[in-house]
C-alpha positions in Angstrom: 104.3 110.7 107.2 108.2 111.1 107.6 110.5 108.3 106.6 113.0 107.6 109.6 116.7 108.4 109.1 120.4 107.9 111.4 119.2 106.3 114.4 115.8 106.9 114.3 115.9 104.2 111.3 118.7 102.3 113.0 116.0 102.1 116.1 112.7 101.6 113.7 114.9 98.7 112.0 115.5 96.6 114.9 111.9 96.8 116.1 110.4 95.9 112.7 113.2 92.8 113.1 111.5 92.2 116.4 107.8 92.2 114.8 109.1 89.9 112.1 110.2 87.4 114.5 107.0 87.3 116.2 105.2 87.0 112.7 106.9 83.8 112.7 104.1 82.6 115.1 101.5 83.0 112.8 99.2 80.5 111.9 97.1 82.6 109.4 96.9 80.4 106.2 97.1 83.4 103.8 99.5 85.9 105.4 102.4 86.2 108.5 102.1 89.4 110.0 103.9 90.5 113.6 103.8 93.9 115.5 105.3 95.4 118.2 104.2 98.5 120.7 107.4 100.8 121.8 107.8 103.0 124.5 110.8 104.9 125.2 113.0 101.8 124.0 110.8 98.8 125.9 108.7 96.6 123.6 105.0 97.1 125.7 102.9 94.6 123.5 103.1 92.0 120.9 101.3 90.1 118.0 101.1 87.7 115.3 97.8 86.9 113.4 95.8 83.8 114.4 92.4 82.6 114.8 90.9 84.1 118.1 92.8 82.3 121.5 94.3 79.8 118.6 91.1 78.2 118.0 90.7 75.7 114.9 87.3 76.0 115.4 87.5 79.8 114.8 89.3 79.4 111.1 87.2 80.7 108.2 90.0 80.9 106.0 88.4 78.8 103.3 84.8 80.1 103.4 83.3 81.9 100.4 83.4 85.7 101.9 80.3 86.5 100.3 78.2 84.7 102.4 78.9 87.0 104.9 76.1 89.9 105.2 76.9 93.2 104.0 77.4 94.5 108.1 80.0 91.6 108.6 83.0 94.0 107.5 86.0 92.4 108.5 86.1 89.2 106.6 89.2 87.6 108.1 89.2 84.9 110.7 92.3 86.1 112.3 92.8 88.5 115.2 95.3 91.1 113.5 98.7 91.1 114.5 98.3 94.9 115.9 94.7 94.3 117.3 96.7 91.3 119.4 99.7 93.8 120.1 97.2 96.3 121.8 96.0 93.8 123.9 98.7 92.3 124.6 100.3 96.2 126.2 96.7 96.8 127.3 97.1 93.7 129.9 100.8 94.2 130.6 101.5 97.7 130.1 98.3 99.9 129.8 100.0 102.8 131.7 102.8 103.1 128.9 100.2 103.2 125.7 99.6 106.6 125.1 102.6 107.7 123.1 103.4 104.7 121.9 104.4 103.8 119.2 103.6 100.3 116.9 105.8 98.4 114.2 104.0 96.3 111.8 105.5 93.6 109.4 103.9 91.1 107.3 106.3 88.0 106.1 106.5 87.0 101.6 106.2 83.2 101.0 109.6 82.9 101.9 109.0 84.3 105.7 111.4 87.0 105.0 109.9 90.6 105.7 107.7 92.3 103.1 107.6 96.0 102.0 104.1 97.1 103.0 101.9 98.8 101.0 99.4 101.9 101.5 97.4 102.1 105.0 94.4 100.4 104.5 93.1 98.4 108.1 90.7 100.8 109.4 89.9 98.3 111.9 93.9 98.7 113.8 93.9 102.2 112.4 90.9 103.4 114.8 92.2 101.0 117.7 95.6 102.5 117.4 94.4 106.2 117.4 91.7 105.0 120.5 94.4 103.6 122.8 96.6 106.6 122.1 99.6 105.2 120.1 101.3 107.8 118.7 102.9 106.6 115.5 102.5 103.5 113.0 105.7 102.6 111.2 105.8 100.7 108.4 108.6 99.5 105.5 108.2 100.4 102.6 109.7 100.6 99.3 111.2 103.9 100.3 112.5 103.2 104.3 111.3 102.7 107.0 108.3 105.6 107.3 106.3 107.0 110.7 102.8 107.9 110.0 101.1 110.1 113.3 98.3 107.8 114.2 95.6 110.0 112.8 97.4 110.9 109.4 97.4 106.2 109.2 93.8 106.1 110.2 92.6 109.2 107.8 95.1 107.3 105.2 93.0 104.2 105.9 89.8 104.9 105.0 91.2 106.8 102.0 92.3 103.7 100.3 91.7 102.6 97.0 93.8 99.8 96.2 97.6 99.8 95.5 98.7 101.2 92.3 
């Protein structure tokens, strides 16, 4: 983990700008959340969260989540913004993944970006590290921090809740 300083901030703040413009997109009823995949200066892939391909039909936002069985792990309804991002540069851009790197945002109430909290999505965290992005960057409290892919997914699974 290394929070981003002189123009490696400057460079990390316009591309979590460019994530929170594309969070604008959303149509998750709980949360706004955008990403973006950069290599060497090109955006390669980008998401917001939504129901899968923007289907109504797909939306479980409302359901009681502990119908679902116990193997049903991911109880959202909504492709995540970084799971759409990867796609997104898989399709467009699959030659520039590995060394990537992804910007992640999620919107307040207001839509104005939102620090983030501790790595918790084990679900983006293993895609990332699969696909051979090299960094995750989020804002937080602190700056704008870089976690190596592996330190975000090991981070991940280590989560218990923000204190």
């Amino acid at each position: 983990m290394k929070l981003l300083t002189g123009q490696n901030h400057t460079q990390a703040e316009f591309f979590i700008q460019q994530a929170a413009k594309i969070a604008q997109k959303a149509t998750c009823e709980r949360s706004k959340c955008g990403c973006v995949i950069v290599k060497d200066g090109e955006i390669i892939g980008q998401g917001f969260n939504s129901p899968p391909q923007h289907l109504e039909s797909q939306r479980r936002c409302h359901c009681d989540k502990e119908q679902y069985h116990r193997k049903v792990t991911d109880k959202t309804c909504c492709i995540h913004a970084e799971q759409r991002a990867i796609l997104d540069a898989l399709k467009f851009a699959s030659d520039k993944l590995i060394g990537s790197d992804l910007y992640f945002i999620r919107l307040d109430p207001e839509g104005k970006p939102a620090k983030s909290g501790n790595p918790y999505c084990t679900i983006c965290s293993k895609m990332a590290l699969e696909v051979g992005i090299k960094t995750f960057n989020l804002w937080h409290p602190e700056g704008i921090v870089a976690y190596d892919t592996e330190e975000y997914n090991i981070l991940s699974y280590q989560y218990q809740g923000e204190k």
